[in-house]
N, C-alpha and C positions, 0 to 999 in steps of 0.2 A: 317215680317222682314226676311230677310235672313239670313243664317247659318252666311255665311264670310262676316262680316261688315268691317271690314279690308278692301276688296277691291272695296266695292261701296267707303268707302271715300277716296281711294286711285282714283281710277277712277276721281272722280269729282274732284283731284287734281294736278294731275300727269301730265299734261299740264302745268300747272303753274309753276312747278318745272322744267319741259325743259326751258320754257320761262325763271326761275330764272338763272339755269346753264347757256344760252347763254347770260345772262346780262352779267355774267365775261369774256365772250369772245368765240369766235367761236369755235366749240366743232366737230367732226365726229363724225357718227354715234356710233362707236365700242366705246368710250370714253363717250360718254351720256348713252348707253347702261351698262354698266359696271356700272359707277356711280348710274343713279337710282337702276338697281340691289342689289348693295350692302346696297345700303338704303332702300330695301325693300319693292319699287313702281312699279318697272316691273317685271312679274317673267321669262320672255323672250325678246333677243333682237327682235324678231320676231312681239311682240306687240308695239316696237317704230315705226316700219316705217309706220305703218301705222297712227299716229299717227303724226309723223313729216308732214308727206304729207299732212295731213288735217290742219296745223299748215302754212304751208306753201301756200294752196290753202286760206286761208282767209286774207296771207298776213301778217301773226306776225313773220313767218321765212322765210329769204331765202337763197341759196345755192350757193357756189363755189366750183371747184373743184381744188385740188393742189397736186404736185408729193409729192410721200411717199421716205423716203431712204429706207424702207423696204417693197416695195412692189407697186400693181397696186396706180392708182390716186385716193385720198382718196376724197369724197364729203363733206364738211364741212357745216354746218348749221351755219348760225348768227343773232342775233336779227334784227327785223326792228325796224323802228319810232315807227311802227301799234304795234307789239309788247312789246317795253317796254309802251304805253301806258294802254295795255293791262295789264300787271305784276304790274304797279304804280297802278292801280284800283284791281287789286285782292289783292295786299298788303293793302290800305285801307279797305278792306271789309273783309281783314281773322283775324286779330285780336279782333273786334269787336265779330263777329260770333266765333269765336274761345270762346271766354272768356265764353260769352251766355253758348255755349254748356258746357265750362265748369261747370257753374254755378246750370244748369239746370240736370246737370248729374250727382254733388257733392255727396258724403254719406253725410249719418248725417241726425237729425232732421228739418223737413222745417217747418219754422213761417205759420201756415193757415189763421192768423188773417186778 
């Protein structure tokens, strides 16, 4: 197992969680960057883009660009079809496996019976 478990299960999740932010509505880079930052899923905006792009090449996100009052044209990310289908199926599956792992990870004594 690795040192930092933190970031494999942040990795295998941190997709999902853009996918979640763009379910509320269309976000710019600098604004999703920020956000999972501070929630403590990217530790740079440098590992989104890549990231979006591969999100966007399979088709769960895609892009417009719109003028800023403070600045150049921001490109904005927004869910697709392909993508909230995607998010309605990791919502079903993270709960279940969520609990699992809770369960299977609990302190305390386990019944061997």
């Amino acid at each position: 197992m690795t040192p930092d478990v933190g970031a494999q299960m942040r990795k295998g999740v941190v997709e999902y969680c853009v996918l979640g932010l763009l379910a509320r509505g269309p976000m710019y880079g600098w604004e999703l960057a920020e956000r999972l930052s501070t929630e403590g899923m990217i530790a740079s905006i440098g590992t989104l883009y890549p990231l979006l792009s591969r999100l966007r090449q399979s088709g769960w996100v895609r892009t417009f660009e719109q003028p800023s009052a403070s600045g150049p044209v921001r490109r904005y990310y927004e869910l697709t079809a392909g993508g909230q289908t995607q998010l309605e199926r990791f919502r079903a599956s993270w709960a279940p496996f969520a609990r699992s792992v809770a369960a299977l990870t609990a302190e305390g004594k386990h019944d061997r019976s």
